[in-house]
C-alpha positions as a Markdown table, in Angstrom:
| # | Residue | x | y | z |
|---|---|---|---|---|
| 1 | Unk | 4.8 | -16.7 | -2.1 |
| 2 | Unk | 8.0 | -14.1 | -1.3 |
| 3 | Unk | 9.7 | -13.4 | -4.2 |
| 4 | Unk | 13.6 | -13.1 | -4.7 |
| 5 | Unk | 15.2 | -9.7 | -6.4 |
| 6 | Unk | 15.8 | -12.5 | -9.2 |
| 7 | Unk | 11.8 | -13.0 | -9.5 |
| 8 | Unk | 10.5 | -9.2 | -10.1 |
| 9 | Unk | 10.6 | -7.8 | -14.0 |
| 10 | Unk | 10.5 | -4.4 | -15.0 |
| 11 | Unk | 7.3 | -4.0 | -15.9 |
| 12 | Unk | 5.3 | -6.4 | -14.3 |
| 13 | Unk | 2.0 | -5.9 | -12.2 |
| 14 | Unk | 1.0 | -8.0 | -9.5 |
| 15 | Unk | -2.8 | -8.0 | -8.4 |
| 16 | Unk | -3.8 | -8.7 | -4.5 |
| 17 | Unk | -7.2 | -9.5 | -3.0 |
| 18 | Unk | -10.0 | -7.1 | -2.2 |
| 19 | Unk | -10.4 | -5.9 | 1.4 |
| 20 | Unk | -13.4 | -3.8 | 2.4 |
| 21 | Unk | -12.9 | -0.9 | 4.8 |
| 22 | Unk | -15.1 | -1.5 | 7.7 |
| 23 | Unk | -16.6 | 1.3 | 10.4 |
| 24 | Unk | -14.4 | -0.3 | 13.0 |
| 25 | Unk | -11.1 | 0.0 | 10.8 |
| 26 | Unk | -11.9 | 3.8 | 10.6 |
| 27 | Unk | -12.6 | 4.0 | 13.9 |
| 28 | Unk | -9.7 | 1.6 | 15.8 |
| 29 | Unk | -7.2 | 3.3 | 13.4 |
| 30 | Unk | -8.3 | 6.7 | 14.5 |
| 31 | Unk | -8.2 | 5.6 | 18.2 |
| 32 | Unk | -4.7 | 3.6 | 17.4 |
| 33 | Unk | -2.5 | 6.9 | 16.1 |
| 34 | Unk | -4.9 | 9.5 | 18.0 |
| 35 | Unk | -6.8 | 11.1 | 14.9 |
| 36 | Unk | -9.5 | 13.1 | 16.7 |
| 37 | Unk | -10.3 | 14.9 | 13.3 |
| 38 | Unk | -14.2 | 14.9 | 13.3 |
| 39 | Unk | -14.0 | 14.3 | 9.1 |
| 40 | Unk | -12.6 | 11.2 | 10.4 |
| 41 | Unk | -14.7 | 10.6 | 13.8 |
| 42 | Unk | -18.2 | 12.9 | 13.5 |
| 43 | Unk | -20.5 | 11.9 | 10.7 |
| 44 | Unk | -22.4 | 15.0 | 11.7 |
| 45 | Unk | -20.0 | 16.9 | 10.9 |
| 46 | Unk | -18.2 | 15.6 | 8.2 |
| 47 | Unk | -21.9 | 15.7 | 6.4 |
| 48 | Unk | -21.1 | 19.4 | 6.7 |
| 49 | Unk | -18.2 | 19.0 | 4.9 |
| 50 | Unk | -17.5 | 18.6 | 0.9 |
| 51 | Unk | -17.3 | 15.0 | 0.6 |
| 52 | Unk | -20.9 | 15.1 | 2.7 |
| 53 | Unk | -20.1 | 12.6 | 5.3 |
| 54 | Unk | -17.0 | 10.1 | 6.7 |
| 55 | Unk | -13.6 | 9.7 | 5.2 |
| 56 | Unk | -11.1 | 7.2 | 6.1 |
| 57 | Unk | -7.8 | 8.7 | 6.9 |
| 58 | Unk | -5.6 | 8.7 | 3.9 |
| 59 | Unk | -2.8 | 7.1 | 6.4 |
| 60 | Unk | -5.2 | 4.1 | 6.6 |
| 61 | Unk | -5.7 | 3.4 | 2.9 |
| 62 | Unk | -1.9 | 3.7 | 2.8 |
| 63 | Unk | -1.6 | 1.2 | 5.9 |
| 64 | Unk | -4.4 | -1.2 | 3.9 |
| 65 | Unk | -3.1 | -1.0 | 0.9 |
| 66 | Unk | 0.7 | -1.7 | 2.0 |
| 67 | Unk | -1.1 | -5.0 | 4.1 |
| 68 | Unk | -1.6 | -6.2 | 1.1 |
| 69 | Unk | 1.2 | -6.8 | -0.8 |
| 70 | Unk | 3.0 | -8.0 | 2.3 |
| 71 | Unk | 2.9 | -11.5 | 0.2 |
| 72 | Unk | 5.1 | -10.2 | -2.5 |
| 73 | Unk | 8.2 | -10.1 | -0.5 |
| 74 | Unk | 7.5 | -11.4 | 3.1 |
| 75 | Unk | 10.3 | -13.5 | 3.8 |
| 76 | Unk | 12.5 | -11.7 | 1.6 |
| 77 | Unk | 12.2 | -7.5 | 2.0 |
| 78 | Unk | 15.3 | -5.9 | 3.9 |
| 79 | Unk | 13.8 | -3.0 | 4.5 |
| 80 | Unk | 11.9 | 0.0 | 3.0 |
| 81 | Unk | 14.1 | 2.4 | 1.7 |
| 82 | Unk | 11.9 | 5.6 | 0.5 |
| 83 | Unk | 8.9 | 6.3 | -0.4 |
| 84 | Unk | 7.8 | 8.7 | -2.8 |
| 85 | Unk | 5.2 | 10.5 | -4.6 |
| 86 | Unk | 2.5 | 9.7 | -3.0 |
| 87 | Unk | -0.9 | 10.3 | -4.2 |
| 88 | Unk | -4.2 | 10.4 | -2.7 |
| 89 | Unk | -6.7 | 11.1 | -5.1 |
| 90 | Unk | -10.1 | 10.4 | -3.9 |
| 91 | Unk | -11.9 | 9.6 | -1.2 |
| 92 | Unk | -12.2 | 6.4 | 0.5 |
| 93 | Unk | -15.3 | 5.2 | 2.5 |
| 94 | Unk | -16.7 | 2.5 | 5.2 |
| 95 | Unk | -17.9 | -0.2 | 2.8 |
| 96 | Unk | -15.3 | 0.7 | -0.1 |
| 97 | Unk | -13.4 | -1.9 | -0.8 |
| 98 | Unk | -10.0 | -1.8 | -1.9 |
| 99 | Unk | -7.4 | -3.3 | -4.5 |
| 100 | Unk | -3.7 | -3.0 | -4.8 |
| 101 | Unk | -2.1 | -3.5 | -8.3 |
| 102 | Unk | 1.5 | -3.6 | -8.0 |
| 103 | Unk | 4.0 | -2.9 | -10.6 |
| 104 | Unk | 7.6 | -3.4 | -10.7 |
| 105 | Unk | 9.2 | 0.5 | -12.3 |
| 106 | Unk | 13.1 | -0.3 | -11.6 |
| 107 | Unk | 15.2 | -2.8 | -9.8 |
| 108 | Unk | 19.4 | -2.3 | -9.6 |
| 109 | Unk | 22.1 | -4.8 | -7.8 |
| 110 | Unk | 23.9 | -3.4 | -5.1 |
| 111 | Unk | 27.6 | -4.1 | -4.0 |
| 112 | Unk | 26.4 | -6.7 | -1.8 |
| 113 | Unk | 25.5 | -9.8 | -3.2 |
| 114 | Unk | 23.0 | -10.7 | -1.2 |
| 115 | Unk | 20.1 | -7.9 | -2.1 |
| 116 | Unk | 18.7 | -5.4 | -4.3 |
| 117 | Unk | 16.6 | -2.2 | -4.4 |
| 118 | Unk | 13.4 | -2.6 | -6.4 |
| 119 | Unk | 10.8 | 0.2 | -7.1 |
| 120 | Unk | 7.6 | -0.6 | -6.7 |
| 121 | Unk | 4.5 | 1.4 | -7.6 |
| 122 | Unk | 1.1 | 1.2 | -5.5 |
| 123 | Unk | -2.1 | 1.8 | -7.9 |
| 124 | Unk | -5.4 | 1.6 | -5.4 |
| 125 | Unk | -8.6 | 1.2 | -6.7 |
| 126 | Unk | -11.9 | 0.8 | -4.9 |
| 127 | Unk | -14.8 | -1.0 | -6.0 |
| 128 | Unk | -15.8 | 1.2 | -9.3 |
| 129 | Unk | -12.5 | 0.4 | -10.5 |
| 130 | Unk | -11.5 | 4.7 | -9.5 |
| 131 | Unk | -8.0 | 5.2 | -8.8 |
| 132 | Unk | -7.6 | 6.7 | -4.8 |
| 133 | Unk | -4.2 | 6.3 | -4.1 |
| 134 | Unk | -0.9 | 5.6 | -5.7 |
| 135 | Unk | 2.8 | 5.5 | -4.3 |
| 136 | Unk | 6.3 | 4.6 | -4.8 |
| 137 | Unk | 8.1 | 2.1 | -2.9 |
| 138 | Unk | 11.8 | 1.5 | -2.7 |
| 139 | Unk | 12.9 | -1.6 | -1.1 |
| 140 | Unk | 15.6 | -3.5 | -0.1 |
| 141 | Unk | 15.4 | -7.5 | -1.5 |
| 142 | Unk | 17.0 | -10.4 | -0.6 |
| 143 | Unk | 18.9 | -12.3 | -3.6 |
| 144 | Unk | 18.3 | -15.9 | -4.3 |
| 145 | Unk | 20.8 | -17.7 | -2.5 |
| 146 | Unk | 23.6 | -19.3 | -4.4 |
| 147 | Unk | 22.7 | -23.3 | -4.4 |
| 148 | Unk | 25.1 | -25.3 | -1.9 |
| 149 | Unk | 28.3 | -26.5 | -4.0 |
């Protein structure tokens, strides 16, 4: 359900489902945006490196992770405004599967009636409960409409 500037408090996390990263997501993402980094595409090589075999690209975990909250806000975000202090700090792996926890750090009116800005923060964890990635999101929200007179 899309929530109104109105609906988010200071403060407040909001849990999503789990989604588990798949071969094929690393794989069709790396094809998609062109990665032809072999720590992304060569498990031969990447067993060479030091996290001993594949990594999903940290712009996938981002893309995941940003999929899904999509519910918080679908019908209601503007537009993304910034974002900020971004933080990848561990590896994520085919067969990891991911959670976003959402939590609402500031939220101002603007001079137009009609919207907002809310900051969000990302917190990604995988299955063993280890933050991987964290972010700050500043948005654009729609206000409640006023009810007809």
């Amino acid at each position: 359900m899309s929530r109104y500037f109105e609906d988010f408090e200071v403060g407040t996390r909001y849990p999503t489902y789990g989604r588990t990263v798949t071969e094929g997501d690393v794989s069709l993402f790396c094809a998609f945006v062109g990665y032809h980094v072999p720590l992304f595409i060569d498990e031969e090589y990447a067993k060479t490196t030091p996290y001993g075999g594949r990594i999903a690209p940290s712009a996938l975990t981002m893309s995941i992770s940003t999929g899904m909250t999509e519910s918080l806000f679908r019908t209601t975000i503007l537009a993304l405004l910034a974002v900020d202090r971004g933080r990848f700090l561990a590896p994520v792996r085919a067969g990891d599967t991911l959670r976003t926890e959402v939590e609402v750090l500031t939220k101002k009116e603007t001079s137009d009636p009609g919207r907002g800005v809310v900051v969000f923060r990302d917190h990604v964890t995988n299955q063993r409960g280890e933050l991987v990635f964290q972010v700050d999101k500043t948005t654009l929200i729609r206000r409640r409409p006023a009810p007809p007179a």
